[in-house]
N, C-alpha and C positions, 0 to 999 in steps of 0.2 A: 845436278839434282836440286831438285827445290824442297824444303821441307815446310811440312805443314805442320799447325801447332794444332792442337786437339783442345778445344774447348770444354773447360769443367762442367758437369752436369748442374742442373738448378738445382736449387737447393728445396729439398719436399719437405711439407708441411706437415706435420701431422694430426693425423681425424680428430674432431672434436666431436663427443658422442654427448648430446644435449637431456636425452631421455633414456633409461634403462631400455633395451628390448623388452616386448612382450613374447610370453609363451600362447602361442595359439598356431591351431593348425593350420592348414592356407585355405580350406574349406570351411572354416568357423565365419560366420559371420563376427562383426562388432556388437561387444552389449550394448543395448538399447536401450532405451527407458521402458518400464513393462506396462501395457496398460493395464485396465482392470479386469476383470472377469464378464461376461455376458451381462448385458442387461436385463433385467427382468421389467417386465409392463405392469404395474400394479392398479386395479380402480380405482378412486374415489370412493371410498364410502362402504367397498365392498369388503368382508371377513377377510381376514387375511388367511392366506393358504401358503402351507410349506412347497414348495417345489422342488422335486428333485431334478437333478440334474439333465440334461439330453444327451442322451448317445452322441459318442464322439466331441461331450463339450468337459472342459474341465470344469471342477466344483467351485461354486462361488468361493470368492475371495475371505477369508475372516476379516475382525474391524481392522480398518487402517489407520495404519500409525497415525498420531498427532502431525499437524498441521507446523510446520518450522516455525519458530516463536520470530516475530517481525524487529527490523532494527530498532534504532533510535526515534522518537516520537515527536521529537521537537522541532522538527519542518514540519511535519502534519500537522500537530497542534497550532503552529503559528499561522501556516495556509488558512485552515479550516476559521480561526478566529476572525482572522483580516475578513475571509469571505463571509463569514456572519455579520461582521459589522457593515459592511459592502453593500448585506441584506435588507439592514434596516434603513439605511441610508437611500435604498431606491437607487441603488446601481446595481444589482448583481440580480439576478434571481435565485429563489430557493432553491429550485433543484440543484445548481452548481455545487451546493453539499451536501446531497443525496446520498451522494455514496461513499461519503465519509463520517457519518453521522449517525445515528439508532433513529428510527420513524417516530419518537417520539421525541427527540430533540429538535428534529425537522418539524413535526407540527407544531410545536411551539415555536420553531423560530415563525412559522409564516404567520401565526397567531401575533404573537409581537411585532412583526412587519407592519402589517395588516392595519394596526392600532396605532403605531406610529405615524402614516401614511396619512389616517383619517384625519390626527390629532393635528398633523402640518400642512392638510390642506384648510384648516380654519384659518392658518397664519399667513401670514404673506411668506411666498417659494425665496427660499433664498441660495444661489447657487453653490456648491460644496468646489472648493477650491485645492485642496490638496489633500492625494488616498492617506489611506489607513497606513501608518508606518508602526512597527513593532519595537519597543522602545526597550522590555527585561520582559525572561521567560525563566521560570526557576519551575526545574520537572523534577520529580521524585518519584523513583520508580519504588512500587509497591509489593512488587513481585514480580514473575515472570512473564504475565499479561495484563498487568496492572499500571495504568503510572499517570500522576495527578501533576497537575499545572497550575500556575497561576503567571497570568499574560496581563503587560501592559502596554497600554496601545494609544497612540497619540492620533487623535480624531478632529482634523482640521483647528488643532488649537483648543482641543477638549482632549483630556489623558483618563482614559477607561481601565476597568479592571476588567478580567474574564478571570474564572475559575473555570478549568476543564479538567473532565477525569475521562481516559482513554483505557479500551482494555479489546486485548488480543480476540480477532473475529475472525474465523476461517482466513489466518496467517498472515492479515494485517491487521495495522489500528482501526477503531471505532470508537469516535466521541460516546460516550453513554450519557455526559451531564454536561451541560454549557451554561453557566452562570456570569451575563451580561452588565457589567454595573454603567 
């Protein structure tokens, strides 16, 4: 007779359950993100009128929550600055901080552009040799939407000051005040 040896089973691992189960029934969809309620069309110019709701529509939504308050400001502040001076310098065009700006920071930058532009074509052009580099940035936040800067910025061998105040705008930053020395 020959005998045969039985080999031990492997040795089993056991489950690692990485997330609690959910309770949901197997016909429940996933919650989703909700969107808003129906649009309404409103004129230009025309009286405002209350509207009731339409058959089979649910009732407009009340105010919506606030807008999540935006991180830390201090990339955007230094981007936004470098790109202002960029501005005046005749590299960059103003729109580039358009839409990190209030429209009345942006017409004055393109106003000061504008002026500088004029002021160095009487001079003889002399070619700008190395960008805007950000040298100290000291931010104080003001409050929850609030938070003031002061940026200093080494300009091909000329060291500038910016003052900038940023405040929370449909749940990012927004320069409000850009003060260029």
């Amino acid at each position: 007779m020959t005998s045969t040896a039985i080999s031990p089973a492997p040795a089993v691992r056991p489950l690692r359950v990485t997330a609690p189960p959910t309770r949901r029934r197997p016909a429940e969809p996933p919650a989703g993100p909700r969107r808003p309620g129906p649009v309404r069309r409103v004129r230009v110019g025309a009286p405002a009128v209350a509207a009731a709701p339409l058959p089979g529509r649910l009732a407009e939504p009340g105010p919506s929550a606030p807008a999540p308050e935006p991180g830390d400001p201090t990339a955007l502040c230094c981007s936004v600055v470098r790109a202002a001076v960029e501005v005046l310098r005749d590299e960059r065009p103003a729109t580039h901080v358009a839409r990190w700006v209030a429209p009345a920071v942006l017409d004055h930058l393109v106003e000061r552009a504008r002026l500088v532009r004029a002021a160095r074509s009487a001079r003889p052009s002399q070619r700008r040799g190395t960008p805007v580099t950000v040298r100290r940035v000291r931010m104080l936040r003001l409050g929850a939407g609030t938070a003031e800067a002061s940026v200093v910025l080494d300009d091909d061998g000329r060291v500038r000051a910016a003052a900038v105040r940023l405040e929370a705008h449909r749940g990012q930053w927004r320069v409000v005040v850009l003060e260029l020395g």
